[in-house]
C-alpha positions in Angstrom: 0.0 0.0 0.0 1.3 3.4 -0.3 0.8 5.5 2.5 1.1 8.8 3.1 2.3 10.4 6.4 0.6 13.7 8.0 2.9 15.2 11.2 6.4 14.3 11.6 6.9 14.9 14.8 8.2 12.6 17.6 5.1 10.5 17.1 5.4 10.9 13.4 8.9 10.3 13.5 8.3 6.6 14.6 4.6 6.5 12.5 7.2 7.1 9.3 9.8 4.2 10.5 7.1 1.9 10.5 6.0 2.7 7.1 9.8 2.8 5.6 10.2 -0.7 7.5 7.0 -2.3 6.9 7.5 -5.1 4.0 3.9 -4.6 2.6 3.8 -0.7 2.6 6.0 2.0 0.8 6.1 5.7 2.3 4.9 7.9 -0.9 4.6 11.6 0.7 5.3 13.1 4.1 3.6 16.6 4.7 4.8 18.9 8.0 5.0 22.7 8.5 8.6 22.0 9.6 10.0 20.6 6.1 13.2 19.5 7.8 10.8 17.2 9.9 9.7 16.1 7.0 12.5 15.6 5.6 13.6 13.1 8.1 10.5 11.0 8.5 10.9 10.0 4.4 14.7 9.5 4.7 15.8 6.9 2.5 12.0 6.1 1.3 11.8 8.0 -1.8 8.9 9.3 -0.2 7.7 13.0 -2.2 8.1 15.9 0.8 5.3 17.6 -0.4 5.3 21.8 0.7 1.6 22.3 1.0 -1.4 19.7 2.4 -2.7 20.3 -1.2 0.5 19.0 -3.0 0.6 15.9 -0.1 -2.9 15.0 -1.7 -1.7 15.1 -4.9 0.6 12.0 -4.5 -1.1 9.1 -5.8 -2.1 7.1 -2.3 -4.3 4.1 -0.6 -3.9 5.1 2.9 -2.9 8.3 5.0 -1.7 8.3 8.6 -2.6 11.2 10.3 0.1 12.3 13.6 -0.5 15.9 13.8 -2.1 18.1 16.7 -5.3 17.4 17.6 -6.9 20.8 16.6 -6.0 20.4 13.3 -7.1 16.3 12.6 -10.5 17.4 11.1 -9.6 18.8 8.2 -6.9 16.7 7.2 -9.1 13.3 7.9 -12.0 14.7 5.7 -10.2 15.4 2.9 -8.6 12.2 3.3 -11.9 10.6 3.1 -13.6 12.6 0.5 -10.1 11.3 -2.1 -11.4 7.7 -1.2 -8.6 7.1 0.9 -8.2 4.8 4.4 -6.6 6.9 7.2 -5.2 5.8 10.4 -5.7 8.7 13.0 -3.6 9.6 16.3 -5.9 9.9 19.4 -7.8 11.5 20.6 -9.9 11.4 17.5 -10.9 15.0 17.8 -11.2 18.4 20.3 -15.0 17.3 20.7 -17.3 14.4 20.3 -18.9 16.1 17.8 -15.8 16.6 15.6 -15.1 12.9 16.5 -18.8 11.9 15.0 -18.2 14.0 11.7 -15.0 12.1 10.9 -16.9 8.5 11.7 -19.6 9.4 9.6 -17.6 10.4 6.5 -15.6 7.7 6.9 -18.6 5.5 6.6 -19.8 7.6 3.5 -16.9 7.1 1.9 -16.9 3.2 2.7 -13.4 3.2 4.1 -11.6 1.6 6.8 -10.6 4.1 10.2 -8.3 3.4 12.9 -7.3 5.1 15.9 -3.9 5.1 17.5 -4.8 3.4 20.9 -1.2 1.8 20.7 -1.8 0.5 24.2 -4.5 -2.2 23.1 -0.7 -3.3 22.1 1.3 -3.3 25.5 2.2 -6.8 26.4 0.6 -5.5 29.5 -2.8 -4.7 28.4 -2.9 -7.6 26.0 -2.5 -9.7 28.9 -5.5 -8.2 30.7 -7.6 -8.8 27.6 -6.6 -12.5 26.9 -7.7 -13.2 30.5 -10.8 -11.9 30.5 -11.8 -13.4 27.0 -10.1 -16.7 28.6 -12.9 -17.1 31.2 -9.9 -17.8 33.9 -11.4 -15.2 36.1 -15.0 -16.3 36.1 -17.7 -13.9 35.7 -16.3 -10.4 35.1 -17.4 -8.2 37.9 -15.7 -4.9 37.7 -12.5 -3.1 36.1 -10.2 -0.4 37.4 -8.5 2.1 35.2 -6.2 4.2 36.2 -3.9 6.8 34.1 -1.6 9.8 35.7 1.4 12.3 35.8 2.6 15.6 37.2 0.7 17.3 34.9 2.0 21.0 32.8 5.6 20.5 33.4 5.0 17.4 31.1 4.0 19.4 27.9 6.0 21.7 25.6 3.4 23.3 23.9 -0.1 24.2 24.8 -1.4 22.5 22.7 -1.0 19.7 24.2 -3.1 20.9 27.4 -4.7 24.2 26.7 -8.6 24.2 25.8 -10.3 24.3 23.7 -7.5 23.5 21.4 -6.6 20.1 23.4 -10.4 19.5 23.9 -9.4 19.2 27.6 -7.4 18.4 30.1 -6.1 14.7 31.9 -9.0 12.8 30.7 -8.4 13.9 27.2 -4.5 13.4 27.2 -3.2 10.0 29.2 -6.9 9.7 30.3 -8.3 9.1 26.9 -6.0 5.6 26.7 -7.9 4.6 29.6 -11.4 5.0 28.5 -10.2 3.4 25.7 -8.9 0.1 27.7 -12.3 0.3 29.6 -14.3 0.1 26.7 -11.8 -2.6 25.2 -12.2 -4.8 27.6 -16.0 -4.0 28.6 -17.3 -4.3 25.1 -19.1 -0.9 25.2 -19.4 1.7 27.7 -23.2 3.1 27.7 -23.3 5.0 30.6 -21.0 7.4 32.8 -21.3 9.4 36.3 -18.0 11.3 37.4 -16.7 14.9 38.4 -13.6 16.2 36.9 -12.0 19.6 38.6 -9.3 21.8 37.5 -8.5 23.7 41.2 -4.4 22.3 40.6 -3.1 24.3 37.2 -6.3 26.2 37.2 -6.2 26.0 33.2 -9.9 26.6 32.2 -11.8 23.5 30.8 -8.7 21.4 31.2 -9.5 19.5 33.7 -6.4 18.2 36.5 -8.2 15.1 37.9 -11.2 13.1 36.9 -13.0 10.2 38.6 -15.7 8.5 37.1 -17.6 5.4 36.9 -18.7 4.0 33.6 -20.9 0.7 32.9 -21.2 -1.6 30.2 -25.4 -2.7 28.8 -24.4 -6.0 30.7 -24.1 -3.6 34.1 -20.2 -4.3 34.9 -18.7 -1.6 35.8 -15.1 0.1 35.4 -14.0 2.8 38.0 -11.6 5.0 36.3 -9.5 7.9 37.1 -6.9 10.3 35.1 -4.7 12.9 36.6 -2.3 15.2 35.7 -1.3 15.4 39.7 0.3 12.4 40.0 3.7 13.6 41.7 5.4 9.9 41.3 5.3 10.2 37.9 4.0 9.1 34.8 2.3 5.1 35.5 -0.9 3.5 34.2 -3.0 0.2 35.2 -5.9 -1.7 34.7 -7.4 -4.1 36.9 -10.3 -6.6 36.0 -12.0 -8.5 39.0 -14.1 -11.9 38.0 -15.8 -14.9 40.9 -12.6 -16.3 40.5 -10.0 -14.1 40.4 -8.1 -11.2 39.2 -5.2 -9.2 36.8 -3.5 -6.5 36.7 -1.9 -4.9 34.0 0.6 -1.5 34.8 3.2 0.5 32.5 5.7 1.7 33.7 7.6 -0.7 34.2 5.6 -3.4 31.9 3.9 -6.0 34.5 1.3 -7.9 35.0 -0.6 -10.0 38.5 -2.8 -12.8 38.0 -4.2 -14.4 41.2 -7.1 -17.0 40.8 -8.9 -19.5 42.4 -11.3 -21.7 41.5 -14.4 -20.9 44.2 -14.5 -18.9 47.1 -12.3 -20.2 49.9 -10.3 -22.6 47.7 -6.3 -22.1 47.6 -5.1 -19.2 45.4 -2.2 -19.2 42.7 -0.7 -16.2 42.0 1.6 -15.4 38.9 4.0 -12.2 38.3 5.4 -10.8 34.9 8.2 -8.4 34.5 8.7 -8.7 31.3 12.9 -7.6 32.0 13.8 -7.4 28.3 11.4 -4.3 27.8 12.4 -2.9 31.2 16.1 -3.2 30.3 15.6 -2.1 26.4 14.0 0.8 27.4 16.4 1.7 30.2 19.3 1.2 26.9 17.2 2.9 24.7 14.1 4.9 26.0 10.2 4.3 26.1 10.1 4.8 22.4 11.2 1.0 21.4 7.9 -0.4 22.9 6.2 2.6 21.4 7.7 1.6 18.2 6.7 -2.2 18.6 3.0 -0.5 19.4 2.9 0.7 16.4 4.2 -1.6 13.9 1.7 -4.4 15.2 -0.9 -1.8 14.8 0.1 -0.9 11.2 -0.2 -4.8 10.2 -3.8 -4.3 12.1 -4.6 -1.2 10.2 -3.6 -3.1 6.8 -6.0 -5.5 7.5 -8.6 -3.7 8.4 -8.1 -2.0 5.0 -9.0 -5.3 3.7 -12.5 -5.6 5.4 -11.2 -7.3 8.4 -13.0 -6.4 12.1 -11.9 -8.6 14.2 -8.8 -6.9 15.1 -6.9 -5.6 17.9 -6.9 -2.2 16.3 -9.5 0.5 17.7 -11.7 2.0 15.2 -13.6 5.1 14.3 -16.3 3.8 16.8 -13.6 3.5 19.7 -12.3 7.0 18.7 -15.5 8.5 19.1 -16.6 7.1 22.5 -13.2 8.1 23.8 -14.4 11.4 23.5 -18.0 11.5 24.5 -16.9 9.9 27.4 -14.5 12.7 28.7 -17.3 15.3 27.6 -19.5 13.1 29.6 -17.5 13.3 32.9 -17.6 17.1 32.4 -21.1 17.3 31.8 -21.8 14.8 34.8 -19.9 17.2 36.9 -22.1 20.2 35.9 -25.4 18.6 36.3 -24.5 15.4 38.8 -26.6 13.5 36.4 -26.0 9.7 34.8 -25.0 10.0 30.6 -26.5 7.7 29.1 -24.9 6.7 25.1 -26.4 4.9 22.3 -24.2 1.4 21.8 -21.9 1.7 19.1 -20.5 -1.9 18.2 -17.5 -1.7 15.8 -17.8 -0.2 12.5 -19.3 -2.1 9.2 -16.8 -3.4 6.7 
């Protein structure tokens, strides 16, 4: 396929190394404001470093991949979409579930395949989690704990990364949008939410520093989740799933999982523990951008075959994308009226 890269940056950077490596794709065109960025994502590719957006569109393509700011996805994605091409989109999807739906919908008027960079589906980690729950080891799933912080402002280097509107908000829409992701991935579907978000730490208006919430699936398990950007360890994530017969725990960072289960109440209980020490001791060699990088590359052969009609796939979709976002405008709007959200079901998108 040839694939076209939007945003160069140090997402982009290792988007465009997984398109110059990838044995089934060829970088064509790389488009960034900062041509020497561009420059070095098609390195060695033959990729066309187009000057303009228009002249990037120009470039015969199949696919685009789209790892620019947030505020400026929309146009980029439609115009992807209205040349007939497949696009795989950073996340968050959009500044606003609305923005999120426009982009679903003309992706399913223009009958092509949309994914949504939720690289953390692909963290031995999480996969872990996933495979557990879908093994039936822990029994009947009962709940689910997400859980996604760091110290907040000193974090970013440019406001768009945190200031709203342009960031469409604040934790739950930056490490906290991974986590409503996970929910949802392992839940199914999330269909309704309750939470309070507050913003009394960096006082940035509509950027929220801390958001608890509680979200249910239409079978009625629940996930209690919470982002922060007041996390003073440091950055860490986990998710925890509870069943009759047990439990795991996936974290990052470090990479780890706990499995304890037992087969009824009051029998004896085994516990297993993963380190997984050639990620911990790669990354300490050569920084958290190798699993990144692995992230991605399993999520590009996903994305290839979801260009082929496939769904049932690791890879989030336009569906995920956009019940990322209503779920963080949800917890806002929860907030202001101490009322239950209740969303429509969404599925996974048609083929």
């Amino acid at each position: 396929m040839r694939i076209g890269l939007i945003g160069a940056g140090k997402i982009g950077q290792l988007r465009a190394r997984t398109l110059r490596e990838h044995r089934d794709t060829q970088l064509a065109a790389v488009y960034d404001l900062n041509a020497d960025l561009a420059s070095k994502a098609a390195a060695g590719s033959g990729a066309v470093v187009a000057k303009s957006l228009e002249a990037f569109f120009d470039v015969p393509l199949d696919a685009v991949v789209i790892s620019t700011p947030v505020h400026v996805h929309d146009a980029a994605c439609l115009t992807a979409f209205a040349r007939g091409l497949h696009v795989l989109l950073e996340k968050p999807t959009s500044n606003t579930a609305a923005g999120a739906k426009k982009l679903v919908d003309a992706a399913l008027a223009a009958k092509r395949a949309f994914g949504v960079g939720f690289n953390l589906r692909y963290y031995p980690a999480f996969r872990c989690v996933r495979e557990t729950i879908q093994s039936g080891r822990l029994g009947k799933l009962d709940h689910l704990r997400v859980y996604g912080g760091h110290e907040g402002l000193p974090k970013f280097a440019h406001e768009w990364e945190y200031k709203a509107p342009i960031s469409g908000g604040g934790a739950m829409w930056d490490v906290g949008i991974h986590m409503s992701d996970l929910a949802r991935h392992y839940l199914g579907e999330i269909s309704e939410v309750y939470g309070v978000a507050t913003e009394s730490v960096w006082n940035v208006p509509g950027s929220e520093d801390n958001a608890l919430a509680l979200f249910r699936s239409p079978a009625g398990v629940t996930a209690a989740y919470q982002a922060t950007w007041t996390e003073w360890k440091g950055y860490g994530i986990f998710v925890e799933a509870y069943g009759d017969k047990g439990m795991v725990r996936g974290a990052y960072a470090p990479m780890s999982n706990l499995l304890v289960l037992q087969e009824k109440a009051g029998a004896p209980r085994t516990t297993t523990k993963l380190r997984y020490p050639w990620i911990q001791l790669r990354e300490k060699c050569f920084s958290w951008q190798t699993t990144a990088l692995q992230s991605f590359r399993e999520e590009l052969d996903d994305f290839l075959l979801l260009c082929k009609g496939r769904r049932d796939l690791v890879i989030a979709d336009g569906y995920a994308g956009q019940r990322a976002c209503e779920v963080a405008e949800a917890v806002r709007e929860c907030s202001r009226t101490r009322a239950v959200v209740k969303l429509p079901v969404l599925g996974t998108m048609p083929a």
